[in-house]
C-alpha positions as CSV (number, residue, x, y, z in Angstrom):
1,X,0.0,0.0,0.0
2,X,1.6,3.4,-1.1
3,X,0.5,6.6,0.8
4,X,0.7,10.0,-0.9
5,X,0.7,13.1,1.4
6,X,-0.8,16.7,-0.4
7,X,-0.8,20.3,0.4
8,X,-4.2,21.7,-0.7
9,X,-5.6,25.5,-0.7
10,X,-8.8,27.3,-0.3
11,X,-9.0,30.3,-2.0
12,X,-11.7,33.5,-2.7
13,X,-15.0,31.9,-2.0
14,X,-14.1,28.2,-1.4
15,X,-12.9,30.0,2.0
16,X,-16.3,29.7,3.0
17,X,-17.0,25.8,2.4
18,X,-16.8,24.0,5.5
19,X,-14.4,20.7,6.1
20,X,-17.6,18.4,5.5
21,X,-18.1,20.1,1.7
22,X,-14.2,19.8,0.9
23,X,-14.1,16.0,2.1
24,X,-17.1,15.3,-0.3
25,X,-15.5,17.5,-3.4
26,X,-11.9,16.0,-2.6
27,X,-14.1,12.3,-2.7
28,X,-15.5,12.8,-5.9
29,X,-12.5,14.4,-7.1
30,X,-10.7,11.0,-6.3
31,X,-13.4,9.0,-7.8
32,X,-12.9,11.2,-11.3
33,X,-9.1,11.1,-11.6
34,X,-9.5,6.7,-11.2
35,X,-7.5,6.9,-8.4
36,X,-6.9,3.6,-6.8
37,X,-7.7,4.2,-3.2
38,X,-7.8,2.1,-0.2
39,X,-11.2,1.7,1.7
40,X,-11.9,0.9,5.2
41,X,-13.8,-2.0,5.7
42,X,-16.6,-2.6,7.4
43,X,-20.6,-2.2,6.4
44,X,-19.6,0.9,5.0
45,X,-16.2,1.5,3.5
46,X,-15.1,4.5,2.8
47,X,-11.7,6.0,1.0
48,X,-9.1,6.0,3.7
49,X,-8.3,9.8,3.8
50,X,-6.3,11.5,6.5
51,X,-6.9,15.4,7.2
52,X,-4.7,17.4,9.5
53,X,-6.0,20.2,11.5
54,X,-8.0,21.9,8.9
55,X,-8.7,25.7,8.7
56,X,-11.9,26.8,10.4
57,X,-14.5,27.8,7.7
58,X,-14.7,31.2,6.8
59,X,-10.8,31.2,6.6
60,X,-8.3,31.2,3.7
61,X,-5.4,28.7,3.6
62,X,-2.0,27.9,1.3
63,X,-1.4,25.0,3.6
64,X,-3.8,22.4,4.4
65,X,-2.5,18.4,4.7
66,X,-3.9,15.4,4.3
67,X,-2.7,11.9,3.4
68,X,-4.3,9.2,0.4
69,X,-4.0,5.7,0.6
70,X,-3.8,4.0,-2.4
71,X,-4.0,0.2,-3.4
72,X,-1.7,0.7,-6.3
73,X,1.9,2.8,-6.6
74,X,1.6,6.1,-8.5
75,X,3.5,9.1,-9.2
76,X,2.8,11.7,-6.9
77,X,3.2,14.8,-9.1
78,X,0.8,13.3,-11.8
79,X,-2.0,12.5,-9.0
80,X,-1.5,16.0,-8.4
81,X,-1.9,17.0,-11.6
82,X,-5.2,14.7,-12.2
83,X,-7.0,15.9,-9.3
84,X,-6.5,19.4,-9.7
85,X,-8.4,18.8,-13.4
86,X,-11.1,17.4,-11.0
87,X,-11.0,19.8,-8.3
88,X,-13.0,23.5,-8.1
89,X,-10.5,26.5,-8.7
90,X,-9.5,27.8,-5.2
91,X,-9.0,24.1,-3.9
92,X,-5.5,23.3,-5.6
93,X,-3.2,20.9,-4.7
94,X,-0.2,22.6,-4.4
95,X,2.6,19.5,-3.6
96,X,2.4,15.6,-3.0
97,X,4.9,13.7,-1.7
98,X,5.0,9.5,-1.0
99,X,5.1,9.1,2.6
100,X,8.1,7.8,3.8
101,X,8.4,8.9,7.4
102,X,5.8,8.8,10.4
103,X,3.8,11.6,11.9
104,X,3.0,14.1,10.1
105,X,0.0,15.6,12.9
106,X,2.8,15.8,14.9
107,X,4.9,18.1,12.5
108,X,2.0,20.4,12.1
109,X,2.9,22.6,15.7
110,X,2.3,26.1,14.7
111,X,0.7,28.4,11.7
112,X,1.8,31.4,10.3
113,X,-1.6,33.7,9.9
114,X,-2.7,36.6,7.8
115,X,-5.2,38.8,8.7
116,X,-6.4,42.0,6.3
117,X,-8.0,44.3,8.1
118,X,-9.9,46.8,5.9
119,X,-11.0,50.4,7.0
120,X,-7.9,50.1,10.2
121,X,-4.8,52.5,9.4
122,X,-1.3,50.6,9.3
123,X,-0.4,52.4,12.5
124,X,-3.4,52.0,14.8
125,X,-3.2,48.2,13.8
126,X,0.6,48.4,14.8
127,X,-0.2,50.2,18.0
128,X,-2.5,46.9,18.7
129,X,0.0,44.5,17.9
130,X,2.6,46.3,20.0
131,X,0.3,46.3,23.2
132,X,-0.7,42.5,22.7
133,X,2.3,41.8,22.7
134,X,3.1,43.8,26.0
135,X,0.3,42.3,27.8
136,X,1.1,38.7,29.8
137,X,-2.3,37.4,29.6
138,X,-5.0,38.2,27.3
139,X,-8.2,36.7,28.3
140,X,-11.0,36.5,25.7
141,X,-14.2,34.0,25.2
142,X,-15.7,32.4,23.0
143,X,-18.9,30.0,23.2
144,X,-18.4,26.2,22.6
145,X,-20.7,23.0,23.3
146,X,-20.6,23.7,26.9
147,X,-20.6,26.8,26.7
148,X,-18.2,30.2,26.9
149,X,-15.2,29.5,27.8
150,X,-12.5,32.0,28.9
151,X,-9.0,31.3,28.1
152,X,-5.6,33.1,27.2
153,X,-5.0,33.9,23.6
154,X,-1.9,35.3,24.2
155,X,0.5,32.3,25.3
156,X,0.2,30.8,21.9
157,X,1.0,33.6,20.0
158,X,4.8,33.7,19.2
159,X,4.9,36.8,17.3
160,X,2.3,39.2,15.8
161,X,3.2,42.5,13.6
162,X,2.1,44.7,10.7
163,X,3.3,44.1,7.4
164,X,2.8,46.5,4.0
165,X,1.0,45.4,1.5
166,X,3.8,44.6,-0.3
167,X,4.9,42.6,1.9
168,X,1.6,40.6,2.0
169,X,1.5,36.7,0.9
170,X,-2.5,35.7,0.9
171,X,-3.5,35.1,-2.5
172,X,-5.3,38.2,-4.3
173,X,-8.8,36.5,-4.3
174,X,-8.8,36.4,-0.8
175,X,-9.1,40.0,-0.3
176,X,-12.1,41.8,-0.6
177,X,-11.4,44.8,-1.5
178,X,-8.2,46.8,-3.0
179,X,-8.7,49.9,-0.6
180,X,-5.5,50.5,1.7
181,X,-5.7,48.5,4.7
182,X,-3.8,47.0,7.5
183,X,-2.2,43.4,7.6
184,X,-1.0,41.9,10.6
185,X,0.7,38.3,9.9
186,X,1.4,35.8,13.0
187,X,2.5,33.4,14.2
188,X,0.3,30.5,16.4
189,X,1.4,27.5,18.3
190,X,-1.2,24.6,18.1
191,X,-1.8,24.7,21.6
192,X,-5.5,23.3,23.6
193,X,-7.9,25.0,23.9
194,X,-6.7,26.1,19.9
195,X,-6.0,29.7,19.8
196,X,-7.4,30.4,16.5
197,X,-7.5,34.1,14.8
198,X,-10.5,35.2,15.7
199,X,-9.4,35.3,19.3
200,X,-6.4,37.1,18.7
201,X,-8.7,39.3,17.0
202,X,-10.5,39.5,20.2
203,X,-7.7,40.0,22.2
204,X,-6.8,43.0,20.1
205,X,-10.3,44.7,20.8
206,X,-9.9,43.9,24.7
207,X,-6.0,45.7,24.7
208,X,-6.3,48.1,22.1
209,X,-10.1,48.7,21.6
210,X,-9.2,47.7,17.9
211,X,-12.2,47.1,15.8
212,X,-12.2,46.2,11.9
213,X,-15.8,48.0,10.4
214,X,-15.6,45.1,8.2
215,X,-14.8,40.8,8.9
216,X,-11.0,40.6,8.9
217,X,-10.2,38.3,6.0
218,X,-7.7,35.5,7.4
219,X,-5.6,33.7,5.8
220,X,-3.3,30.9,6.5
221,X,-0.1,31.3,5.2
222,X,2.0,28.0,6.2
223,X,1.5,25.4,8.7
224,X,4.2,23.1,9.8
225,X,6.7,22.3,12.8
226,X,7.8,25.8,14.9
227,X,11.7,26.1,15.2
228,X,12.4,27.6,18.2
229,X,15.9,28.6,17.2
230,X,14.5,30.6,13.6
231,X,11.6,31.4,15.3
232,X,9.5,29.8,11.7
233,X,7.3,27.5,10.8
234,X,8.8,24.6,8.5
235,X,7.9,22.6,6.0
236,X,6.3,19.7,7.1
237,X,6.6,17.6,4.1
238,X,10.2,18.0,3.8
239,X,11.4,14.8,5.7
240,X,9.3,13.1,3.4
241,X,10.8,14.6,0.2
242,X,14.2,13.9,1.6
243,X,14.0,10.1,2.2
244,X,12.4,10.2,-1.0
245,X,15.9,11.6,-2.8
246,X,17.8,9.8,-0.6
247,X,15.9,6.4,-1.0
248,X,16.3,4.9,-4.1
249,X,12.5,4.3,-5.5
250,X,11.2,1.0,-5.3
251,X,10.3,-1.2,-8.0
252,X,6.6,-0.4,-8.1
253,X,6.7,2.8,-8.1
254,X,9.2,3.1,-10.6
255,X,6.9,0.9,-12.9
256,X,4.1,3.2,-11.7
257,X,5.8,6.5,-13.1
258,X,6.7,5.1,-16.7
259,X,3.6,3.5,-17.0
260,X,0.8,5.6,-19.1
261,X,-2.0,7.8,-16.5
262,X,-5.5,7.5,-17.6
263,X,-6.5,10.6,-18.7
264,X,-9.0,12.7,-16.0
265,X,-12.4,14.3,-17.3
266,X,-12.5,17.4,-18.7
């Protein structure tokens, strides 16, 4: 049994479909490109998929992960390409790699986010970040199945600032509007209770009184394991990718790669 691991995206409006409408587009997206996937077993099998930590709806993302099983060996940059002639634009897969190391939940520690916040001046949003970062606690709430909950948003934040605009990564169709704005990008361990944007966002109205008129569009820029000594979030795929140069490919794979791919719908 091979296993393929893919970074995917949601972009512009697909920011608003929730994890339950990607798994059923990403499903029928398998089921056009032929890919031979594992199932489960059981009265009712289903493809054995693996999603990490996905994005909260409502949010942009350049770096979701998830992990294919697959009955048969196949190249992972053609997969790529098949499914993303199956796939909606704004959910692309941006890189596959086989699997050849463990864990790869455990590699996804911290996320670098991007928030635009239109209708807040650069410096008043600066001014914010400055005193969140002063503060040693910053309590906020927010309402779960058992109801609000008050925690501290500011622990897991390792670093929050402004950026320009030209110093911006989301991709352009996530942004509503061209009018100037501010952009703060940070930088989130994957702590419990999650610290998730939104609270920082409320933690930023609690220490600074700073509103947005309008729904901060968030992005996630990269997701991955948190360096303390860079201080950055790394690639989480890039143990895999290295055993895969250093390993020689096996047999089946190799077969897999120079043998013709079915061509995907158009």
């Amino acid at each position: 049994m091979q296993r393929i691991r893919l970074r995917y995206t949601k972009r512009g409006r697909l920011r608003f479909t929730s994890h339950r409408d990607f798994q059923r587009a990403f499903e029928r997206a398998l089921r056009r490109a032929e890919v031979p996937m594992a199932y489960s077993a059981g009265f009712t099998p289903h493809p054995k998929v693996s999603y990490a930590n996905a994005a909260p709806t409502g949010t942009g993302s350049e770096a979701e992960y998830l992990e294919i099983a697959l009955t048969a060996p196949r190249d992972p940059d053609q997969l790529r390409e098949l499914l993303n002639e199956s796939l909606p634009d704004g959910l692309d897969i941006t890189d596959a790699v086989e699997s050849r190391t463990s864990g790869l939940a455990d590699r996804l520690t911290a996320s670098v986010w991007e928030l635009r916040l239109d209708g807040v001046e650069p410096a008043q949003a600066q001014r914010a970040a400055e005193l969140f970062r002063a503060a040693e606690t910053v309590e906020v709430q927010r309402r779960t199945k058992n109801g609000m909950r008050t925690f501290d948003a500011r622990e897991a934040v390792v670093s929050l600032e402004a950026v320009t605009d030209g110093e911006a990564l989301a991709h352009d169709t996530d942004r509503p509007s061209d009018k100037p704005c501010a952009i703060l990008r940070l930088v989130v361990r994957h702590v419990t209770p999650a610290v998730r944007p939104d609270d920082v966002l409320s933690g930023l109205r609690a220490v600074a009184d700073l509103a947005p008129p309008v729904p901060a569009a968030v992005t996630r820029l990269a997701q991955g394991l948190f360096d303390e000594e860079t201080g950055t979030v790394t690639d989480p795929l890039a143990p895999d990718r290295e055993a895969v140069t250093a390993a020689p490919p096996t047999a089946a794979v190799s077969a897999a790669a120079k043998a013709p791919v079915p061509e995907g719908p158009r």
